[in-house]
C-alpha positions as CSV (number, residue, x, y, z in Angstrom):
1,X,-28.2,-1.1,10.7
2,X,-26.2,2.5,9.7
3,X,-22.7,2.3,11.1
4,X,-22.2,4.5,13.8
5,X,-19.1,6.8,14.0
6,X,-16.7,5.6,16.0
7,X,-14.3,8.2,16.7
8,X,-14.2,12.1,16.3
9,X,-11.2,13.8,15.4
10,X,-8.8,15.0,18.7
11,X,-6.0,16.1,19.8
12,X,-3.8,13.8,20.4
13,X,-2.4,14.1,23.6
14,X,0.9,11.9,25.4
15,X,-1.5,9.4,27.1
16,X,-2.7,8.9,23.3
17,X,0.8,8.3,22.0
18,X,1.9,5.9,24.7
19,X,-1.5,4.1,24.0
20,X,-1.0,3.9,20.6
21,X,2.3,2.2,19.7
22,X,3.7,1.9,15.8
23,X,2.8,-1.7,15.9
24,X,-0.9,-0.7,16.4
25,X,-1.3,1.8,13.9
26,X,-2.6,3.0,10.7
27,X,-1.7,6.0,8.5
28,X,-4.2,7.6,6.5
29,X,-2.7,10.3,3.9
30,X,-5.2,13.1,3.4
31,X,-4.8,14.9,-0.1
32,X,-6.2,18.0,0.7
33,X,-5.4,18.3,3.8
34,X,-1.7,17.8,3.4
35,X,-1.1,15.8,6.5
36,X,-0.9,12.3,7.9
37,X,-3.3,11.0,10.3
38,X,-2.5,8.1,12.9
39,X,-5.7,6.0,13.4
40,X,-5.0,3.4,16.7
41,X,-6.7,0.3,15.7
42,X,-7.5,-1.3,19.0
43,X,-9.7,2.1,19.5
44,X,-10.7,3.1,15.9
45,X,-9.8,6.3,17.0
46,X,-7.2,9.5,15.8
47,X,-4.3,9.8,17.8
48,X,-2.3,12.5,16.0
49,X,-2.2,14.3,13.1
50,X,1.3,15.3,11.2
51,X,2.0,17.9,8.7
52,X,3.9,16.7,4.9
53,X,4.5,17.9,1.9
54,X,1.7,18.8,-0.9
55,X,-1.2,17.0,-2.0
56,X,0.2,13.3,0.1
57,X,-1.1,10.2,-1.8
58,X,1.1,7.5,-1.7
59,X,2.0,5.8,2.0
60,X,4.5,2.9,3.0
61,X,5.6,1.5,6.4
62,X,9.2,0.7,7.4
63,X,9.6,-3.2,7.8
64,X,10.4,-2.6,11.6
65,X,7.8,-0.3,12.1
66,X,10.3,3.0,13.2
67,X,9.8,5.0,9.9
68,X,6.6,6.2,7.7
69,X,7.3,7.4,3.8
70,X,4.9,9.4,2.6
71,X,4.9,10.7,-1.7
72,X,3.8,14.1,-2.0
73,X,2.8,14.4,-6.1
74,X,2.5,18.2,-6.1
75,X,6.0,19.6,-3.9
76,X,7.9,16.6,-5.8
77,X,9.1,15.1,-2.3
78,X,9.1,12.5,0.0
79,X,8.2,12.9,3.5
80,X,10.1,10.9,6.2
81,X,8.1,10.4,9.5
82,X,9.3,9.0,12.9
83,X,6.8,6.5,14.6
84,X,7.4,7.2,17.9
85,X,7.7,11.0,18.2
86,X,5.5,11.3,14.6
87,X,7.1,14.2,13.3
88,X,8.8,14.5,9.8
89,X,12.5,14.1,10.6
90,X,13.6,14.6,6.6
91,X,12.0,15.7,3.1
92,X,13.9,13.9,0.4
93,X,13.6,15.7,-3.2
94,X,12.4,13.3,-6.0
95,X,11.3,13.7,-9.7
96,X,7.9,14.4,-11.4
97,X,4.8,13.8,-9.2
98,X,5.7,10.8,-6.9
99,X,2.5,8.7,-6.6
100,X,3.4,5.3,-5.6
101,X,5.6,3.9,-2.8
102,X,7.0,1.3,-0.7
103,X,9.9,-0.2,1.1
104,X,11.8,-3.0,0.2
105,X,11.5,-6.1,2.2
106,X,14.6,-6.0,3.8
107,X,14.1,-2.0,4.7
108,X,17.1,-0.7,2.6
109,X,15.9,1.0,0.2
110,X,12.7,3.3,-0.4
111,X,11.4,2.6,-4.2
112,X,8.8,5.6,-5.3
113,X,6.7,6.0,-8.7
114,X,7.5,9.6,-10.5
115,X,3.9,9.6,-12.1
116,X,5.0,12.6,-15.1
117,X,8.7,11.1,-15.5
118,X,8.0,7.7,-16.2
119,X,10.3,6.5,-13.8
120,X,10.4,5.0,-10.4
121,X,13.6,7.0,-7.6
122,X,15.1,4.8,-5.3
123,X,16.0,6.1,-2.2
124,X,18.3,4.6,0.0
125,X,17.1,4.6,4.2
126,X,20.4,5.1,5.6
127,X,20.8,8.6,3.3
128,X,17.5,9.8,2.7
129,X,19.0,10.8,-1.0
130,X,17.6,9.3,-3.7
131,X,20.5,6.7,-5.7
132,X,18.9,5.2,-8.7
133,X,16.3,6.4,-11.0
134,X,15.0,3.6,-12.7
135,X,12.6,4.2,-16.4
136,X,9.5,1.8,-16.1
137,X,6.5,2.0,-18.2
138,X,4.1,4.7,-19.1
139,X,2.4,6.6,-16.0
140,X,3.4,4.1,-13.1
141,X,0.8,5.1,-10.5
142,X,1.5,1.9,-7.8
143,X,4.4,0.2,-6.7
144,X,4.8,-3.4,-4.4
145,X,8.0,-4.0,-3.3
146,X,8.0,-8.1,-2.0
147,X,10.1,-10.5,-1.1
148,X,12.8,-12.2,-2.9
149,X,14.8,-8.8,-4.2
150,X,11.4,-7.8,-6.4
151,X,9.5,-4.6,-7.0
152,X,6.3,-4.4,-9.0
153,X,5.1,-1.1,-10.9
154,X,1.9,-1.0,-12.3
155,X,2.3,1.6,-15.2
156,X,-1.6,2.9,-15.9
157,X,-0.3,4.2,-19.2
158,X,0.9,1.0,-20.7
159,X,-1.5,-1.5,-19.2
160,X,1.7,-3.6,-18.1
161,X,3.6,-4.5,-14.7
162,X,7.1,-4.0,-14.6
163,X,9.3,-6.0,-12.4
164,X,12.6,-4.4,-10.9
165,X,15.3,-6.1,-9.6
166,X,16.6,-4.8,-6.1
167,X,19.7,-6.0,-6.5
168,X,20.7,-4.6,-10.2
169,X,17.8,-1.7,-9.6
170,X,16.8,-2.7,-13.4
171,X,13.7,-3.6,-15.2
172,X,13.9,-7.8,-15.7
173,X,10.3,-8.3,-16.8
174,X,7.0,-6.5,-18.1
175,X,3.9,-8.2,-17.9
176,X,0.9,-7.1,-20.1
177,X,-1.8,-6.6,-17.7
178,X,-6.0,-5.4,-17.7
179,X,-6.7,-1.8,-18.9
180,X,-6.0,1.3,-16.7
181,X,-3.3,-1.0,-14.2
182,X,-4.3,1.2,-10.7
183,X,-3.7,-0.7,-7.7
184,X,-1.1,-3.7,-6.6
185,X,-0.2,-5.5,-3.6
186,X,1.4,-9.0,-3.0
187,X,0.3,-11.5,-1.2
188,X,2.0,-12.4,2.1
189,X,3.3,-16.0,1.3
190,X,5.1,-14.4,-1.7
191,X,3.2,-16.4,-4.3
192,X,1.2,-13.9,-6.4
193,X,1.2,-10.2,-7.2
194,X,-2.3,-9.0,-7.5
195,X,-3.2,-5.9,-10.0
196,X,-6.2,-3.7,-10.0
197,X,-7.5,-3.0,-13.7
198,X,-9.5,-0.1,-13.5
199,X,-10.2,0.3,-17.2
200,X,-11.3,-3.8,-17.6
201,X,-13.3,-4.1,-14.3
202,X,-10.9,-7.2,-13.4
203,X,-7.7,-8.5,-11.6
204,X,-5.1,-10.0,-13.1
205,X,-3.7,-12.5,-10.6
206,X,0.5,-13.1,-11.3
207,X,2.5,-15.7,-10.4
208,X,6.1,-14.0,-8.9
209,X,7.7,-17.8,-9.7
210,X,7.3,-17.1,-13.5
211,X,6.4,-13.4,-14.0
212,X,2.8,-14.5,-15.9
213,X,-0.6,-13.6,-15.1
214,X,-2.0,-17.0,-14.2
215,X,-5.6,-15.6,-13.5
216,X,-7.8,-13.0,-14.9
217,X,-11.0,-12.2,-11.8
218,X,-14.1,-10.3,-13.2
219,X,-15.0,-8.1,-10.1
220,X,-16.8,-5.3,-10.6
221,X,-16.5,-1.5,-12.0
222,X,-13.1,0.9,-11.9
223,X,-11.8,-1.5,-9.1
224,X,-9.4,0.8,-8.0
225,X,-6.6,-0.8,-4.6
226,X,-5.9,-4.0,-3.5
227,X,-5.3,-5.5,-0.2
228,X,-4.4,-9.5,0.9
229,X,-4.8,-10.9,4.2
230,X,-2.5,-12.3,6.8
231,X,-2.6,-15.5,5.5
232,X,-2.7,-14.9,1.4
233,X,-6.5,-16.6,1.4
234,X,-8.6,-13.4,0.6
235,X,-7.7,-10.5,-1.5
236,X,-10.0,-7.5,-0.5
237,X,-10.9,-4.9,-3.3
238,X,-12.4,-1.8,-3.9
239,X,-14.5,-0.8,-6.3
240,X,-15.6,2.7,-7.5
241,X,-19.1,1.2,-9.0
242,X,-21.4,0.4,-7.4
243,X,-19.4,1.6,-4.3
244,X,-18.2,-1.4,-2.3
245,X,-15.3,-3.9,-1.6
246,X,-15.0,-7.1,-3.1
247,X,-13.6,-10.2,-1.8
248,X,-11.5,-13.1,-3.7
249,X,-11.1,-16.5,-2.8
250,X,-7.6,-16.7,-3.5
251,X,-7.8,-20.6,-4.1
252,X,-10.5,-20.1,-6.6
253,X,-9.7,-16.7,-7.8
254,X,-13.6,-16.0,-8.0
255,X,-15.4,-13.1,-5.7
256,X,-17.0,-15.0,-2.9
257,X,-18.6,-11.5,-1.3
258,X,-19.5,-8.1,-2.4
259,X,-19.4,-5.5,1.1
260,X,-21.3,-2.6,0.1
261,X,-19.3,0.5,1.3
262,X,-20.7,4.0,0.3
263,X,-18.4,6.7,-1.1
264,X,-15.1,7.1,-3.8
265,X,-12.7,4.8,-2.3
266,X,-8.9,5.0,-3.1
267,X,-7.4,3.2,-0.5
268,X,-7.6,-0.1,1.9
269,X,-5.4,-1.9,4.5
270,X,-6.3,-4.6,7.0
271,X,-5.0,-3.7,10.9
272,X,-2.4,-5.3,12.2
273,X,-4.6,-7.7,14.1
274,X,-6.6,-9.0,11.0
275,X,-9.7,-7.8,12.8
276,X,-10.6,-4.8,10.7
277,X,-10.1,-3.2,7.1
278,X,-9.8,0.2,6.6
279,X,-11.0,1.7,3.4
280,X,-10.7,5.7,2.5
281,X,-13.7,7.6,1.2
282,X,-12.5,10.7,-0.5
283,X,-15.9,11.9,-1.0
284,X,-16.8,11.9,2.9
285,X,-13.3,12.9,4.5
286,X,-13.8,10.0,6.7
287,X,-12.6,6.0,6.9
288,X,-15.1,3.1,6.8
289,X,-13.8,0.2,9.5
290,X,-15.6,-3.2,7.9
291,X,-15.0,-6.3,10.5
292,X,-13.2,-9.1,8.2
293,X,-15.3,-11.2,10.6
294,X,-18.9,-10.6,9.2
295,X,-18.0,-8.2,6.2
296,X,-20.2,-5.7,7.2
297,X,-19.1,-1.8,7.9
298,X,-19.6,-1.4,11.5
299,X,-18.0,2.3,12.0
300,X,-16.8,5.3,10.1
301,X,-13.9,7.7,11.5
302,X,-13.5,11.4,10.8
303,X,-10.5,12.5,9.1
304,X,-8.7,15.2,7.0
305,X,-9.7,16.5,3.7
306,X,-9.3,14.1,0.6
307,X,-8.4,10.9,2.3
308,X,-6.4,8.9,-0.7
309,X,-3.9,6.0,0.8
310,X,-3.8,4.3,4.3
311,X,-1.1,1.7,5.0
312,X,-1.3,-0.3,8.7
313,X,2.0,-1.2,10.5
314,X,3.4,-4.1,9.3
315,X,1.8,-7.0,11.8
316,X,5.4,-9.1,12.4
317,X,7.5,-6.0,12.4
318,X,11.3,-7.7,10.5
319,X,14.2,-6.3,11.2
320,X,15.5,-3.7,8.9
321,X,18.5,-2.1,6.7
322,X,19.1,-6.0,5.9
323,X,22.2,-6.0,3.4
324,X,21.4,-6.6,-0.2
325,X,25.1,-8.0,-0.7
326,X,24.2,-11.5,0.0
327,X,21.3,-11.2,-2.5
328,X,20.7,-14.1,-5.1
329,X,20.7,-14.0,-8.6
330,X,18.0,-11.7,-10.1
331,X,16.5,-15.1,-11.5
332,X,15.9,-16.8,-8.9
333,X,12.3,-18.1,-8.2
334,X,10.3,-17.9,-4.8
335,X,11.1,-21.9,-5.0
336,X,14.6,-21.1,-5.0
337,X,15.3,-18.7,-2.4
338,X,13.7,-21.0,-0.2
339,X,12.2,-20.9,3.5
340,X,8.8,-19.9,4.5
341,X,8.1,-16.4,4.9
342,X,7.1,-14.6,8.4
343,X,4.0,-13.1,8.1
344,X,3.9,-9.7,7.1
345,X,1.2,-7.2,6.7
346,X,0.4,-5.1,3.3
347,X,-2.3,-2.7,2.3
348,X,-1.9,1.0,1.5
């Protein structure tokens, strides 16, 4: 059976907003459009819509849920959004094309790829001013900041990862990767840092305890983003051809599904609920909602022009501008630092 279209665009309106808190959200970043749209995910439905910068691609959520981030590669900025009132509260300046972006775990610090510069700005939350610029690897398209003082770049030009220290804001390790490095998320349990090679059809699987890729997956054509649920046992990915989403057994690191999902996707997040995942077609201006339940699309929302990135409030919101003072040494391991991790929601 055809999905059906599950919500139209509106005007939001303040019945809407109260409905629609920032722990039940998703933001979808529309290229073309250049503006952020708000999708409620207990309605499937657009609750707002907020003017940014130029051509938005990349889109992060605060750890607590109170800020959105949002890189806009063509005005060379980064666009700070208020959850609650949704409206852009700063515009912070940053350096050649910013693609990429994230929040550290802690909330401190805001680290965002310069695509053209070769570099990665770090901006700190309590400033908006950008304090470090870091050099990476060739063309760093997509970032993961994770737990344990770590930030992962996947540079597309060098076909290697590069891991940043959040306490020293330097590079401490680059991993050769797959061809065409695109996407990268981490999973929740802080184990592994998964890596979308869009140029060898695969995943390189790395272990964040030894900086190594452990596991090379076969899944399908120009996979492109990455996304890993609540509970780090399935990494979703997309996949330019044939047009669909594939799903990884993260025990087994083999595909255990193919979803078929029509269109050029760029972007997947699961809601904060586990129930859904979102995945942006830029073709069709419009989001495809596939239940994580059956793995089949069950409803498509209208959005802006260009849809590229979408990013779903973080499902435990943590509490943020955690100091990094107290910070271990930049060699510790997972195994190290200790503790089991609160559960935490990722996808852009």
């Amino acid at each position: 059976m055809a999905p059906v279209v599950v919500a139209a665009l509106v005007a939001p309106t303040t019945a809407d907003a109260v409905a629609s808190p920032p722990n039940n959200v998703a933001y979808v970043t529309n290229s073309q459009s250049d503006n952020v749209m708000v999708i409620d995910t207990t309605t499937n439905k657009v609750v707002a819509t907020i003017p940014v910068g130029d051509n938005p691609i990349g889109v992060a959520v605060a750890p607590d849920n109170a800020h959105v981030y949002v890189a806009n590669s063509q005005s060379d900025n980064v666009s700070v959004i208020d959850a609650t009132t949704r409206k852009v509260t700063a515009t912070i300046p940053v350096r050649g094309s910013p693609i990429g972006i994230d929040v550290s775990y802690g909330g401190t610090r805001v680290y965002v790829t310069d695509v053209q510069a070769d570099t990665v700005s770090v901006i700190s939350t309590k400033t908006n001013r950008v304090i470090a610029t870091i050099p990476v690897g060739r063309a760093p398209f997509r970032i993961a900041a994770i737990p344990y003082y770590r930030v992962y770049v996947a540079n597309q030009g060098s076909d290697t990862v590069s891991v940043i220290s959040t306490v020293t804001n330097r590079v401490i390790a680059t991993i050769p990767v797959g061809q065409d490095p695109f996407g990268i998320r981490f999973a929740p349990d802080g184990r592994y840092v998964y890596v979308a090679n869009q140029g060898s059809d695969t995943v390189s699987v790395i272990s964040t305890r030894t900086n190594k890729v452990v596991a090379t997956v076969p899944v399908g054509h120009a996979p492109s983003r990455v996304v890993v649920s609540a509970d780090s046992s399935l990494v979703y990915v997309t996949l330019l051809l044939p047009a669909g989403v594939a799903v990884i057994d993260a025990k087994t690191n083999r595909v255990v599904d193919m979803i078929p999902v029509e269109g050029a996707h760029f972007g997947i997040t699961i809601s904060p609920d586990g129930a859904w995942l979102y995945v942006t077609d830029l073709a069709s201006a419009s989001v495809s909602v596939i239940s994580t339940r059956t793995n089949e699309v069950v409803g498509i929302i209208p959005v802006g022009e260009g849809p590229f990135g979408i990013r779903a409030a973080n499902l435990v919101p943590r509490p943020g501008n955690r100091s990094y003072r107290l910070a271990p040494a930049e060699t510790g391991s997972p195994g190290e630092l200790g503790g089991k991790l609160p559960a935490v929601q990722d996808g852009e």
